[in-house]
C-alpha positions as CSV (number, residue, x, y, z in Angstrom):
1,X,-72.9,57.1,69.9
2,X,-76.1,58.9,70.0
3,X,-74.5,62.7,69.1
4,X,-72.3,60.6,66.6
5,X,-75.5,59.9,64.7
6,X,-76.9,62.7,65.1
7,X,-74.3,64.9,63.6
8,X,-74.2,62.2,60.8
9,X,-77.6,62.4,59.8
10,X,-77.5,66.3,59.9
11,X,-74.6,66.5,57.4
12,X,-76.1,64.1,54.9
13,X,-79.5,66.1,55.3
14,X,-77.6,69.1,54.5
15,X,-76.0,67.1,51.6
16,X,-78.9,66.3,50.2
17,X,-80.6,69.5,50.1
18,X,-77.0,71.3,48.9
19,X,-77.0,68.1,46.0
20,X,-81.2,69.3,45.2
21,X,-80.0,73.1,45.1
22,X,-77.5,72.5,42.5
23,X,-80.0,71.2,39.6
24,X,-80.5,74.7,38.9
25,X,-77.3,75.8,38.7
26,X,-76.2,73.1,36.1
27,X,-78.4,74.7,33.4
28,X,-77.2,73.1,30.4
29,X,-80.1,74.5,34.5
30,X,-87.6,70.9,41.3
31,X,-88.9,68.7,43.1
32,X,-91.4,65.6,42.1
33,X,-94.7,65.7,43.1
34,X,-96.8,62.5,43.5
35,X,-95.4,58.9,42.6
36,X,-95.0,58.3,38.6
37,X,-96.9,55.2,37.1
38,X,-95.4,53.0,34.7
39,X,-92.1,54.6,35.2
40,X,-89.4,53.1,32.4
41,X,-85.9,53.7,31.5
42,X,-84.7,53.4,28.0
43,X,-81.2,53.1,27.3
44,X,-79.4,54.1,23.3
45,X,-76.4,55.8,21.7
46,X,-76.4,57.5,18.7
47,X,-73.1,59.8,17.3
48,X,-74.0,62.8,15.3
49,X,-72.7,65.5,13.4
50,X,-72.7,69.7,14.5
51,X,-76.2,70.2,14.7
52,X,-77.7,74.1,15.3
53,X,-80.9,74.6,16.8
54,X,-82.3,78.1,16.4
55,X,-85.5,79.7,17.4
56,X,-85.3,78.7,21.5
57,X,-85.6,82.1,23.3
58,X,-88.7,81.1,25.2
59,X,-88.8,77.4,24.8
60,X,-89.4,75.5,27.8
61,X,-87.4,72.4,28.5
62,X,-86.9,69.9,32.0
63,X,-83.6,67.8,33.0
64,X,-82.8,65.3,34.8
65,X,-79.3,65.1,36.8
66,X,-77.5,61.6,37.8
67,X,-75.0,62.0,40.1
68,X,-72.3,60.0,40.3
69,X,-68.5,59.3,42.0
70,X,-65.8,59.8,40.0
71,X,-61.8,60.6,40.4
72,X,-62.7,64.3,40.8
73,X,-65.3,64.4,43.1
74,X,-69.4,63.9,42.4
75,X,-70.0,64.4,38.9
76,X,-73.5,64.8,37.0
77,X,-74.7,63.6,34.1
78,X,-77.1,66.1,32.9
79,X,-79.7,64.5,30.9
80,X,-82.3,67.6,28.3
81,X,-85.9,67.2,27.2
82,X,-85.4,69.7,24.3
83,X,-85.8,69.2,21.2
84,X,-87.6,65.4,21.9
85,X,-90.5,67.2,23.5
86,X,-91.6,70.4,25.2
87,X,-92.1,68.6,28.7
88,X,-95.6,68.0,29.4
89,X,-96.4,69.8,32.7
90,X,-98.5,66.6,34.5
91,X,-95.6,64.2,32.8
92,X,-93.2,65.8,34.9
93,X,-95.0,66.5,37.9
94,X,-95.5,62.5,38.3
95,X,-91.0,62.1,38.0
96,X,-90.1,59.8,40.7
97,X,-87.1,60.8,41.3
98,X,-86.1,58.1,44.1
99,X,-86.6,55.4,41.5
100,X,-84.9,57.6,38.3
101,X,-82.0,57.1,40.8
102,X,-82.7,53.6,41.7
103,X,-83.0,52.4,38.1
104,X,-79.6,54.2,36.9
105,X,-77.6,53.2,39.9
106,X,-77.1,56.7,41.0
107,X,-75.6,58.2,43.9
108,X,-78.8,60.5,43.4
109,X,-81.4,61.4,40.6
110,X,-82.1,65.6,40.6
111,X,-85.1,67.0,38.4
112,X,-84.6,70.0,37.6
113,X,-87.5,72.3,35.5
114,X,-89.2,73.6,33.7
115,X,-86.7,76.2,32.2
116,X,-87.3,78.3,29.7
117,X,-84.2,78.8,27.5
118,X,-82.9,82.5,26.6
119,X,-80.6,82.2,23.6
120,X,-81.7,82.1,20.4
121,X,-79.5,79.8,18.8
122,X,-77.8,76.6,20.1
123,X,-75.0,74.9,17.8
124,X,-73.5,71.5,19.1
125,X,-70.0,70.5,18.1
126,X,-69.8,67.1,19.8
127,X,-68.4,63.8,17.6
128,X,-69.0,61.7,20.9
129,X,-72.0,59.5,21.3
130,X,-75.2,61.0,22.9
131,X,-76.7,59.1,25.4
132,X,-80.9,59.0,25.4
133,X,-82.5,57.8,28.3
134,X,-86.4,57.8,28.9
135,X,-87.5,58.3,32.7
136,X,-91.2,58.2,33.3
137,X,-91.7,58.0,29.7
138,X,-90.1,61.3,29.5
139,X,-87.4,61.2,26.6
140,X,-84.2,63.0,27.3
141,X,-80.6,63.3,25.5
142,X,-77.6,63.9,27.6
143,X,-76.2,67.4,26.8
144,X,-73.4,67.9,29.1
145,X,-71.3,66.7,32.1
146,X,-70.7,68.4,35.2
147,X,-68.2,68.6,37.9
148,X,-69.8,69.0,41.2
149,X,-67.0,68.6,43.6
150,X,-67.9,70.1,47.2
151,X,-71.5,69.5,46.7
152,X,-72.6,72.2,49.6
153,X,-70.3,75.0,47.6
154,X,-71.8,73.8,44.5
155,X,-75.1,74.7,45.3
156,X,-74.4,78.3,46.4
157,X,-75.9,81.4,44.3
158,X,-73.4,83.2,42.7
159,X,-70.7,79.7,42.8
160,X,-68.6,78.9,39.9
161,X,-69.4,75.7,37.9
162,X,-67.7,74.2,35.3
163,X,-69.9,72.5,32.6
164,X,-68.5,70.6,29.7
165,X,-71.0,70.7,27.4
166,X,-69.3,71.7,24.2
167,X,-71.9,74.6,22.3
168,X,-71.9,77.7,21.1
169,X,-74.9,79.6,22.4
170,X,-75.6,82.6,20.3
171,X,-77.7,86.2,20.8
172,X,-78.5,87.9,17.6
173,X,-78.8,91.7,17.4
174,X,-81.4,92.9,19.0
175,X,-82.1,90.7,21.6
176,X,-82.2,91.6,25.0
177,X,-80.0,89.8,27.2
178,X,-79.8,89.5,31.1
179,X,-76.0,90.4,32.5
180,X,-74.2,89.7,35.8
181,X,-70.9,91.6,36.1
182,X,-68.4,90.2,38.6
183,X,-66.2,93.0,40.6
184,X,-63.4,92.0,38.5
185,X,-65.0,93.0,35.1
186,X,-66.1,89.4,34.1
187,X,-69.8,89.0,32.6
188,X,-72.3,86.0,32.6
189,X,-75.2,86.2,30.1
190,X,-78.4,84.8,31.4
191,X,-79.1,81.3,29.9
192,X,-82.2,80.4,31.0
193,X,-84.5,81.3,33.5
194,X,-86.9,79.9,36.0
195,X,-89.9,79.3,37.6
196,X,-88.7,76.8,40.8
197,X,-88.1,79.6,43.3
198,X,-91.1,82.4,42.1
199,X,-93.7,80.8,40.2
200,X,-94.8,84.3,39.0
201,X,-91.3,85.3,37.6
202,X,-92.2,86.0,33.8
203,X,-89.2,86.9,31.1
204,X,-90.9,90.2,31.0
205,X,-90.1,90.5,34.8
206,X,-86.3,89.8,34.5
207,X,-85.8,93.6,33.2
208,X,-86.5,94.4,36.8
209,X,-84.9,91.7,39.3
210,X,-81.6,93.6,40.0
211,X,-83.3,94.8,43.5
212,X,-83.8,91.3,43.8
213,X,-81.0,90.1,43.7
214,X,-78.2,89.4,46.3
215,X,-75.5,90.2,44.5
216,X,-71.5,89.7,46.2
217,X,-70.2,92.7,47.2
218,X,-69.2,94.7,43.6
219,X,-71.5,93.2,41.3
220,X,-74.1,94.5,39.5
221,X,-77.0,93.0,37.3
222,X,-78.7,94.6,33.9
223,X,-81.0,94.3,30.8
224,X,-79.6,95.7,27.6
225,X,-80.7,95.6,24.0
226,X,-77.4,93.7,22.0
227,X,-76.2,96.3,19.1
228,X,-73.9,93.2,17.6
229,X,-74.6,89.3,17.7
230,X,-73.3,87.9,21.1
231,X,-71.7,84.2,20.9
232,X,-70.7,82.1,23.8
233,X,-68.3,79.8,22.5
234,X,-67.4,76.5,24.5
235,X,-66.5,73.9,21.8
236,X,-63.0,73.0,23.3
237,X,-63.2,74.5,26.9
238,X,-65.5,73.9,29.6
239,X,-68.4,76.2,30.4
240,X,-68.3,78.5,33.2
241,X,-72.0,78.4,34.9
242,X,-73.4,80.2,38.0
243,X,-76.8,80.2,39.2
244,X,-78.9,83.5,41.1
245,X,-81.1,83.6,43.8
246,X,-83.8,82.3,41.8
247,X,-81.8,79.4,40.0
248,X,-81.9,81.6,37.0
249,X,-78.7,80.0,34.9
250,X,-75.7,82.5,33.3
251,X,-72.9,81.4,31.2
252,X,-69.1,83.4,31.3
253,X,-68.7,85.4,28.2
254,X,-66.0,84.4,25.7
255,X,-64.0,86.9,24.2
């Protein structure tokens, strides 16, 4: 009976931290420090129309991930600061993620930030309701959906998630985007980027992680200046999401 519990209590440790890993990858992309004070949660729907938000290559944003059972495995529910606020650093710090999870009936509540996003345009097609939510007085919109299934594979570097978050993220010439290339020919742009694993990452400092990186066998990572407006377009189709070493978040390229 002992060994029996034993063994229990190491897989759900190892669920847990596989379930905390996979915040990053979700990237639509930590930890809490200290206990939050006065910590709400504010419930509302609202349906709107295609919105486009431009001007975000650099802007820093926070989520919030509840995790829940569904038909298909653990789903998330992946909750976005931006454009409500920019995430006030000592705000976020105080999450209490224990009673974010509590309060929404959760199988568990992830936090995942600060981000910084990477694109410079965002346009949301999406006629269904948007949930808002507050969580330590933080407000945040629900932006997307995502299946987790097999938490532990979930949370790998370089594992395939499927997102549906229903955007069109958009490079204009010029910009310099961030590229994983699968064996196969497949590319990911970079998303957004991180601080969560090296505090002293900087976008400047992306040019340079390739040797970094622990890329699958075939694979390759580079910085290139875009000659022609890049578009990832997942209106109708889920996104395709993977995460790096460093929980830096990269979307599959559409044709």
């Amino acid at each position: 009976m002992s060994i029996h519990r034993s063994r229990s209590s190491r897989r759900v440790a190892v669920v847990g931290l596989a379930l905390a890993a996979l915040a990053a990858a979700c990237g639509s992309s930590g930890s809490s420090k200290g206990a939050a004070t006065g910590t709400t949660n504010r419930t509302s729907t609202t349906t709107v129309p295609t919105k486009i938000a431009t001007d975000l290559r650099g802007k820093r944003y926070c989520e919030v991930l509840l995790l829940r059972a569904a038909p298909a495995g653990i789903t998330a529910d992946v909750y976005n600061t931006y454009p409500v606020n920019t995430c006030p650093e000592a705000q976020w710090k105080a999450m209490d993620a224990g009673a974010i999870k509590a309060q929404n009936g959760a199988l568990a509540a992830l936090l995942n930030g600060p981000r910084y996003w990477l694109m410079d345009r965002i346009e949301k097609d999406d006629a269904r309701a948007q949930t808002h939510k507050t969580f330590g007085g933080m407000e945040m919109i629900q932006r997307a959906t995502v299946v987790v299934g097999n938490p532990v594979e979930a949370s790998q570097p370089y594992h395939l998630n499927a997102v549906d978050r229903r955007t069109v993220f958009s490079y204009d010439e010029g910009s310099t985007v961030h590229e994983i290339t699968t064996a196969d020919g497949t590319k990911f742009v970079m998303q957004s980027w991180s601080q969560q694993v090296d505090p002293m990452l900087t976008e400047a400092g992306l040019a340079g992680l390739a040797p970094r990186l622990h890329l699958p066998a075939g694979w390759s990572y580079a910085a290139r200046p875009l000659t022609a407006p890049l578009r990832v377009v997942t209106t109708s189709d889920t996104a395709k999401v993977l995460q790096d070493d460093f929980k830096n978040s990269y979307s599959m390229e559409t044709p």
